[in-house]
C-alpha positions as CSV (number, residue, x, y, z in Angstrom):
1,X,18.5,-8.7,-0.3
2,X,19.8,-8.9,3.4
3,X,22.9,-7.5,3.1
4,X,21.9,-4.2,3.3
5,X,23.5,-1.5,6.1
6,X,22.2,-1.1,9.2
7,X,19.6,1.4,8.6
8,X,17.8,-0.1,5.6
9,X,17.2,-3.3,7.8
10,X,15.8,-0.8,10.5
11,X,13.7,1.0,8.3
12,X,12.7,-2.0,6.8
13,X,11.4,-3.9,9.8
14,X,9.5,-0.8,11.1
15,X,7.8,-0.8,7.5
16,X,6.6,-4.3,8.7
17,X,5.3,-3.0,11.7
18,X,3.5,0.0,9.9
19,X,1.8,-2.4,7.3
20,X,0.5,-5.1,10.1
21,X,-1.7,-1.8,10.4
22,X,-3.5,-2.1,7.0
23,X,-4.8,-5.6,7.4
24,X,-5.4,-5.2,11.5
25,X,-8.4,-3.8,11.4
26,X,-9.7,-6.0,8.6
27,X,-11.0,-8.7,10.9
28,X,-13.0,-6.8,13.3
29,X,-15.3,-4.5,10.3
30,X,-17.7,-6.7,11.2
31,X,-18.0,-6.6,14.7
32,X,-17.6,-3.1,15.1
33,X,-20.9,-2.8,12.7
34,X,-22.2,-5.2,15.1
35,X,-21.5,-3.9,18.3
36,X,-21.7,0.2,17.5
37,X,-24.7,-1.0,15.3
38,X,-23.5,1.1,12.3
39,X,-23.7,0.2,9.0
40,X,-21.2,-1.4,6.5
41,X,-20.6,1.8,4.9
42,X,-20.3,4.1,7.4
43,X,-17.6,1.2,8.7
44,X,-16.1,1.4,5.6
45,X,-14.9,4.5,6.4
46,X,-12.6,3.8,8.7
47,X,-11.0,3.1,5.6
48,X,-11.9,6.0,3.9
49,X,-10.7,8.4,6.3
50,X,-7.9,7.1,6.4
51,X,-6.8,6.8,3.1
52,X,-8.0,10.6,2.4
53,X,-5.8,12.4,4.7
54,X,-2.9,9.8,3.7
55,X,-3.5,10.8,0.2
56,X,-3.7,14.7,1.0
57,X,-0.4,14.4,3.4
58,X,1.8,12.7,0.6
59,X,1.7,16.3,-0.8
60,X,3.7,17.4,2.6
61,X,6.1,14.5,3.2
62,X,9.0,15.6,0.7
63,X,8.7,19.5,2.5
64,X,8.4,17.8,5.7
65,X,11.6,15.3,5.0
66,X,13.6,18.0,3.1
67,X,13.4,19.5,6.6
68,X,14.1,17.4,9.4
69,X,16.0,14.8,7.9
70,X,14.5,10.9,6.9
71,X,15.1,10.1,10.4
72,X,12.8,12.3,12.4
73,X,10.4,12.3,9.6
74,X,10.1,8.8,10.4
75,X,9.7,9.4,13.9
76,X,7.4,12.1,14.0
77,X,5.2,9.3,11.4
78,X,5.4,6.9,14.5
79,X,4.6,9.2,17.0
80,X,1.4,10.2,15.4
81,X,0.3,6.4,14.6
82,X,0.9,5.7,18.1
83,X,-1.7,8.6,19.3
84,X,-4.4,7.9,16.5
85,X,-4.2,4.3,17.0
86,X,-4.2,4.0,20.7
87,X,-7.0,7.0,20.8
88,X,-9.0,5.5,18.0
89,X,-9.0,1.7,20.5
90,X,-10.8,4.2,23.4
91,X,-13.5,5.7,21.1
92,X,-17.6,4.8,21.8
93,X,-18.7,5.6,18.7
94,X,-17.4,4.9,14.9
95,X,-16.9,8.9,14.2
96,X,-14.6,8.9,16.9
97,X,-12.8,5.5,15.4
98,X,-12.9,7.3,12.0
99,X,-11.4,11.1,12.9
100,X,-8.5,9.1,14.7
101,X,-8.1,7.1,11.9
102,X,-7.8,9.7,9.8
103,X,-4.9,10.9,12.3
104,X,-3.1,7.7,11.6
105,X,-3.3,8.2,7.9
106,X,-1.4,11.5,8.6
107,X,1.3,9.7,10.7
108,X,1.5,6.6,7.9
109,X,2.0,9.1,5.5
110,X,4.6,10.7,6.8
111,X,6.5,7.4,7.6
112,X,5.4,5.4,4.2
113,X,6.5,7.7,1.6
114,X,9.9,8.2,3.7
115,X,10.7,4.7,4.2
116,X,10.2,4.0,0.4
117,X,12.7,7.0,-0.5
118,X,15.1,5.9,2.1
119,X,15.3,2.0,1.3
120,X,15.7,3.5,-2.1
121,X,18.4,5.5,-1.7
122,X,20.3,4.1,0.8
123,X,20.1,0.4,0.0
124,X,22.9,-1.7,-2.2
125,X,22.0,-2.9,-5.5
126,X,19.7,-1.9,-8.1
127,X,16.3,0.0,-7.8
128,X,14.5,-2.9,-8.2
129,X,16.5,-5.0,-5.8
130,X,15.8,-2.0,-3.0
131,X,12.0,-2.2,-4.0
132,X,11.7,-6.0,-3.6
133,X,13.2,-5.4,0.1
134,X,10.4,-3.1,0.5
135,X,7.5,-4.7,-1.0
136,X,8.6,-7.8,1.1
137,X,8.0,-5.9,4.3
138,X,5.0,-4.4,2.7
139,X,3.6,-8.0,2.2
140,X,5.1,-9.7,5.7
141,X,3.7,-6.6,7.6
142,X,-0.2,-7.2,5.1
143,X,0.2,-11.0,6.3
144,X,0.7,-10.9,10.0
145,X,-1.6,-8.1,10.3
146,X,-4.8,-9.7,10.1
147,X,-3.9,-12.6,12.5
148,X,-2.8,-10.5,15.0
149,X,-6.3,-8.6,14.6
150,X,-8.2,-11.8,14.3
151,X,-6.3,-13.0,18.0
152,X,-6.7,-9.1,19.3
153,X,-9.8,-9.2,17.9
154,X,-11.2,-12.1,18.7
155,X,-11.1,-10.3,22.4
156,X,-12.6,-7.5,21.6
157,X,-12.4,-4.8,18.8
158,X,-10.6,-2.7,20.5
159,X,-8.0,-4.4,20.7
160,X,-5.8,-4.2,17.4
161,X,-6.6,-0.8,17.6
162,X,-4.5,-1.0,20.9
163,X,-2.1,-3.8,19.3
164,X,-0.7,-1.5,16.6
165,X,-0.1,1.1,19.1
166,X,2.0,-1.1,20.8
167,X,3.8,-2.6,18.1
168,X,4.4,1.3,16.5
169,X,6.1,2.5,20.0
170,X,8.5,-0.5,19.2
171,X,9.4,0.2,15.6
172,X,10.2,4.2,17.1
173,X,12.5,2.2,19.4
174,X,13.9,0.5,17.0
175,X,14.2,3.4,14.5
176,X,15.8,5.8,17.5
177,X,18.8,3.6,18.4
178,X,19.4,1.5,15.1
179,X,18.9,4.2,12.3
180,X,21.5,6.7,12.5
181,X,20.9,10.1,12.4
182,X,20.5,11.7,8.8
183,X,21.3,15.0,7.6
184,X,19.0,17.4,5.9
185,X,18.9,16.9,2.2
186,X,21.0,20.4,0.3
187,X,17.6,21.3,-0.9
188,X,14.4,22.0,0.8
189,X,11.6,20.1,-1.4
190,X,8.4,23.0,-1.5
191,X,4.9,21.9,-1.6
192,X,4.5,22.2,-5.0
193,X,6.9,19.7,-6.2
194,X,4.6,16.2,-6.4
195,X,1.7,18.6,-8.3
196,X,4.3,19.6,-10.5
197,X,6.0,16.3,-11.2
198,X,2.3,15.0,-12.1
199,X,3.1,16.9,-15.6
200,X,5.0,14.0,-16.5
201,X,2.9,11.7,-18.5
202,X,4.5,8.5,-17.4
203,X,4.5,9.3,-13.6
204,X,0.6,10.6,-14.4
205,X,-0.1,7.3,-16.1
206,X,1.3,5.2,-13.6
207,X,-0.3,7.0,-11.0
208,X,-3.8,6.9,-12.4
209,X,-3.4,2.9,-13.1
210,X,-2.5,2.7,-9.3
211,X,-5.9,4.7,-8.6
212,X,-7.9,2.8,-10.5
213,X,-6.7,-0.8,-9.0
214,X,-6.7,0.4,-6.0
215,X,-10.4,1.2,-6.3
216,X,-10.7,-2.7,-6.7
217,X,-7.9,-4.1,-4.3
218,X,-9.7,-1.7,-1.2
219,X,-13.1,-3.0,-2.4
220,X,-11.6,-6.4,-1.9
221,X,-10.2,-5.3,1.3
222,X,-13.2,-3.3,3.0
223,X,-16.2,-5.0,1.8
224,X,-15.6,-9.2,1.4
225,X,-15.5,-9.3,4.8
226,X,-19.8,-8.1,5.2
227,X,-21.0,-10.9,3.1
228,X,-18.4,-13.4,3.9
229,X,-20.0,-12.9,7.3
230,X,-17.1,-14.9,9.7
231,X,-16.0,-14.2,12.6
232,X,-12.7,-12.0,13.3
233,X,-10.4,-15.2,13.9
234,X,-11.8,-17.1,10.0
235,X,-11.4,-12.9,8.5
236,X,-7.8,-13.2,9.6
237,X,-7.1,-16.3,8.7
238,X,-8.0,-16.0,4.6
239,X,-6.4,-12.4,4.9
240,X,-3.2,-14.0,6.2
241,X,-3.3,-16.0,3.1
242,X,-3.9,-12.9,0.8
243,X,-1.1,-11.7,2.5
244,X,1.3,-14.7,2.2
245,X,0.6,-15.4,-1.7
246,X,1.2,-11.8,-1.6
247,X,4.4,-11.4,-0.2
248,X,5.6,-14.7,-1.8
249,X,5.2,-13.4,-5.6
250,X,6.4,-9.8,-4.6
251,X,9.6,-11.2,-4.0
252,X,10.1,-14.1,-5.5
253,X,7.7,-14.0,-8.2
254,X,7.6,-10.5,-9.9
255,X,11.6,-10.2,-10.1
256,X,11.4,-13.4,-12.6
257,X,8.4,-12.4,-14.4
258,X,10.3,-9.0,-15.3
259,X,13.6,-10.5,-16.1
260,X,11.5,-12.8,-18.7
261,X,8.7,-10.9,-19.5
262,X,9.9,-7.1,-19.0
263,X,7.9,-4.6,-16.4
264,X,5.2,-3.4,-18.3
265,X,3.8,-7.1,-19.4
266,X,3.4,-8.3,-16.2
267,X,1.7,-5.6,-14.6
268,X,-0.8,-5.7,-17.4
269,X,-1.3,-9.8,-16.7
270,X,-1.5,-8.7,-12.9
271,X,-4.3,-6.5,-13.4
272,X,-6.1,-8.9,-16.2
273,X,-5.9,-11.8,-13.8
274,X,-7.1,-9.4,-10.6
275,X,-9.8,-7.8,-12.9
276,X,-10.9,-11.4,-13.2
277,X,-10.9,-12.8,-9.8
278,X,-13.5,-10.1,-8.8
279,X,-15.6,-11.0,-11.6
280,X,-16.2,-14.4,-10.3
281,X,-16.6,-12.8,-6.8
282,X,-19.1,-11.3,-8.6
283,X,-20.8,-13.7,-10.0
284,X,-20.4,-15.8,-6.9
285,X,-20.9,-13.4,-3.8
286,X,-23.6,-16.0,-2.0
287,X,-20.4,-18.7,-2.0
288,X,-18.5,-17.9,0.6
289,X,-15.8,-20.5,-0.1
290,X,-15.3,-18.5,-3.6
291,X,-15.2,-15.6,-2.0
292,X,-12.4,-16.9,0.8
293,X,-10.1,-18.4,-2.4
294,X,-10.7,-15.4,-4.3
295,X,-9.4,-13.0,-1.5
296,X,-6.1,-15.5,-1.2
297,X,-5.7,-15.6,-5.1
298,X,-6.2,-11.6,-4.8
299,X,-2.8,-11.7,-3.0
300,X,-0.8,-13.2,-6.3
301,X,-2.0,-11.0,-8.7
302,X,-1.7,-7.9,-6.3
303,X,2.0,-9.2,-5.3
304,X,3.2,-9.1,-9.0
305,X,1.6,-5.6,-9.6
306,X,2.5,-3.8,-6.8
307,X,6.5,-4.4,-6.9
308,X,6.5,-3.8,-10.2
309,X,4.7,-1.1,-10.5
310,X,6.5,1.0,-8.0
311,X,9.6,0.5,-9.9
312,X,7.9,2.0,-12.5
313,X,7.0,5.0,-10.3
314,X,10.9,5.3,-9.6
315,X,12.2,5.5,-13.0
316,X,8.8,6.8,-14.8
317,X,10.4,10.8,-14.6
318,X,13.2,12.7,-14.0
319,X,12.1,14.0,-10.5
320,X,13.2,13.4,-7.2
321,X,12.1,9.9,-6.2
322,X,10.7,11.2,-2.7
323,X,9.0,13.2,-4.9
324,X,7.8,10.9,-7.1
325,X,6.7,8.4,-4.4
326,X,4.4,11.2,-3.1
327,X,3.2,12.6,-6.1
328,X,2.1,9.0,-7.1
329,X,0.8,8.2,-3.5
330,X,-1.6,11.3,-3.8
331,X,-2.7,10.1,-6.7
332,X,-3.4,6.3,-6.3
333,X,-4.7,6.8,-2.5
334,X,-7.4,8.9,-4.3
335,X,-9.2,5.1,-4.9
336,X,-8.4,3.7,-1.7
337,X,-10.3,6.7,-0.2
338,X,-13.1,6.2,-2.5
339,X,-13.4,2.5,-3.1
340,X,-14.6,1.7,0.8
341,X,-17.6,3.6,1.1
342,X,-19.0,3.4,-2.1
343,X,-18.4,-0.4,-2.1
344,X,-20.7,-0.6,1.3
345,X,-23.5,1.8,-0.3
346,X,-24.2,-0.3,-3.5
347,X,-23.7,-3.2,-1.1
348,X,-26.2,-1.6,1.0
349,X,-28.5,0.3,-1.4
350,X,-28.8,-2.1,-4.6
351,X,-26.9,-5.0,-4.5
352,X,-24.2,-7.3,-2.4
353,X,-22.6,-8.5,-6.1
354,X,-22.4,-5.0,-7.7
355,X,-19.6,-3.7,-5.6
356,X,-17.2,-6.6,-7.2
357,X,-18.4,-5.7,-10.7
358,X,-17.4,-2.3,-10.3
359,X,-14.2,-3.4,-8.7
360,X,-13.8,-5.7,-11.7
361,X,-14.4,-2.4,-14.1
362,X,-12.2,0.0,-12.5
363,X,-9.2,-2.8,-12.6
364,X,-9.7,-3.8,-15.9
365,X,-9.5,0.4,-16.9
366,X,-6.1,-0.2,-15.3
367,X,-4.8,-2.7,-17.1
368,X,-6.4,-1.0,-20.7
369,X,-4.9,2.4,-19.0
370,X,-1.1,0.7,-18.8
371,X,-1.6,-0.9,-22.2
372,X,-2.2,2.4,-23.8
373,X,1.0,4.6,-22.1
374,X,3.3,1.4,-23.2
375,X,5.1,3.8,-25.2
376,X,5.2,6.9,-22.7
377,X,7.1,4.7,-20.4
378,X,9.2,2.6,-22.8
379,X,12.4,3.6,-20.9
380,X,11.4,1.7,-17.7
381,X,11.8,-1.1,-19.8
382,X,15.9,-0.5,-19.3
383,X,17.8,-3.6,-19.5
384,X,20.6,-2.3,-17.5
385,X,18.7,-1.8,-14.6
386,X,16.2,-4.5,-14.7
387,X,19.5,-6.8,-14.8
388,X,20.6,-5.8,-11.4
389,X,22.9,-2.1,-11.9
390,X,23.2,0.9,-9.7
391,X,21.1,3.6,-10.7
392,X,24.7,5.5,-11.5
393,X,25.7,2.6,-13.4
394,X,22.9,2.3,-15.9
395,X,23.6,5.7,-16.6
396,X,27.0,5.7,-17.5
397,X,26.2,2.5,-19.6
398,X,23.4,4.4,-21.3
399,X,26.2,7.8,-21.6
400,X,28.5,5.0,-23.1
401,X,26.0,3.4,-25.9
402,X,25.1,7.1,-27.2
């Protein structure tokens, strides 16, 4: 997985650095309810915000990219967290934390969705080997994040805000003298494309799967913290171990579940055992020691589903795969835009267990939602490239079997 050129490495360790900003925040929700004195659903939307204008931008990253070229893409992604983190650590008041939020899901978007399509493209090996590499710096950047916000944190809240700010100027660094410069793709990708390639039923089902779990995984992610009710240091300790079981069975796990099991199976069993865990957060939201192992045991179900299932986004249809990675990104950030806010309302307005239940719901429609397109996207189940071929080389064995 390491012997990949120069450039994947690069992109791959400023991926780290991007995805520390995900669980960063996580540990000080609380106390910047506590010290703005807002609520936990207008603090959930720091979250919401963000996920929105990610969601909307994935529509303009493959005519943005098609344009500049992968590298200044990335850099102009950079540049923007940089501003709407380090402005979002000055704000007084949570609207002015949530508009520059909702700047940094502009600047994520532009650098997420072109860092999958380049690891993809450039690295050696299969698809699935490339997504593994990028799923592990998805789950080491989700692991360190929220100790570095519970330390930063601990301080004051304003400080991760400040901390991925800092760590974002480094990864443009590094992305400026390690990633060499790339040319302009032959064809300009126009803003149309992603809607379009939703007309595919298998990149449409896996898309709407993705929304729908992430509806639960953001409820896990915006609202435990509220009735677990620790301080930012304890929030970013259990969310460090979220993040380590999570990086752990995205590399390590998934790969031999698929090569046993096929891709389809264990994204289903993912989703079943994730549905699951938030049922018992459910039932037990007063325990905060459940709550604490179910956010950790979160992390291996959600590890499993999420390198899988963007290999499935790669090979669900003929399009593009910068395409396809944002068509699917609109999609499935649609429920991490959603997810947060409502979760602190009923949390709020009815009940602290009924945002878990309807966590637990909107997975387990996943799961019955993959279950029923098993046939749409047979073909993912390829052997030649779940066994480790090129893209080109599965399809001259598949050209050689017909």
């Amino acid at each position: 997985m390491l012997r990949q050129p120069r450039s994947v490495l690069a992109v791959a360790f400023a991926s780290i650095i991007a995805f520390m900003g995900i669980g960063l925040v996580d540990p000080i929700l609380k106390p910047i309810a506590d010290e703005l004195g807002a609520t936990p659903s207008e603090v959930s939307l720091l979250f919401t915000s963000y996920m929105a204008v990610m969601g909307l931008a994935m529509l303009l990253t493959g005519a943005v990219s098609s344009r500049l070229g992968a590298k200044k893409t990335l850099l102009l992604g950079l540049v923007i967290i940089i501003l709407g983190a380090g402005m979002a650590g000055t704000q007084d008041g949570v609207a002015g934390i949530i508009a520059w939020r909702a700047v940094w899901g502009l600047g994520n978007a532009l650098f997420v969705a072109t860092a999958l399509a380049t690891i993809v493209s450039s690295a050696r090996g299969s698809v699935g080997q490339a997504i593994v590499l990028y799923e592990a710096a998805l789950g080491v950047g989700i692991a360190i994040g929220p100790v570095v916000g519970g330390l930063l944190g601990h301080l004051s809240w304003r400080g991760p805000f400040f901390g991925v700010s800092g760590l974002m100027l480094i990864a443009a660094v590094a992305t400026i003298f390690l990633v060499p410069a790339t040319p302009k793709p032959p064809r300009a990708t126009s803003l149309a494309e992603p809607i379009l390639a939703l007309r595919h039923r298998g990149l449409l089902i896996t898309g709407l799967t993705a929304l729908l779990y992430n509806f639960g995984f953001f409820t896990l992610l915006a609202f435990t913290p509220f009735p677990l009710d620790l301080g930012a240091l304890e929030i970013g300790g259990i969310f460090f171990g979220w993040g380590v079981l999570l990086a752990i069975t995205s590399v390590w796990l998934a790969p031999r579940l698929q090569r046993r099991f096929g891709t389809l199976r264990p994204i289903t069993g993912a989703l079943l055992a994730f549905a699951l865990i938030l049922v018992v957060m459910a039932v037990f939201t007063d325990h905060k020691v459940v709550l604490a192992a179910g956010v950790i045991l979160a992390g291996a179900a959600l590890g499993i589903n999420n390198t899988l299932i963007t290999e499935t986004v790669m090979k669900a249809a003929p399009v593009e795969r910068g395409v396809a990675s944002a068509a699917y990104s609109f999609v499935r950030f649609a429920g991490g835009a959603v997810a947060p806010w409502l979760a602190g309302y009923l949390g709020e307005r009815v009940s602290v267990h009924l945002p878990f239940w309807v966590g637990a719901a909107s997975v387990l429609a996943a799961a019955l939602l993959i279950t029923a397109g098993r046939r749409t996207l047979a073909h993912v189940e390829d052997p030649a490239q779940a066994s480790g071929h090129t893209v080109a080389e599965a399809a001259e064995l598949t050209a050689a079997d017909s």
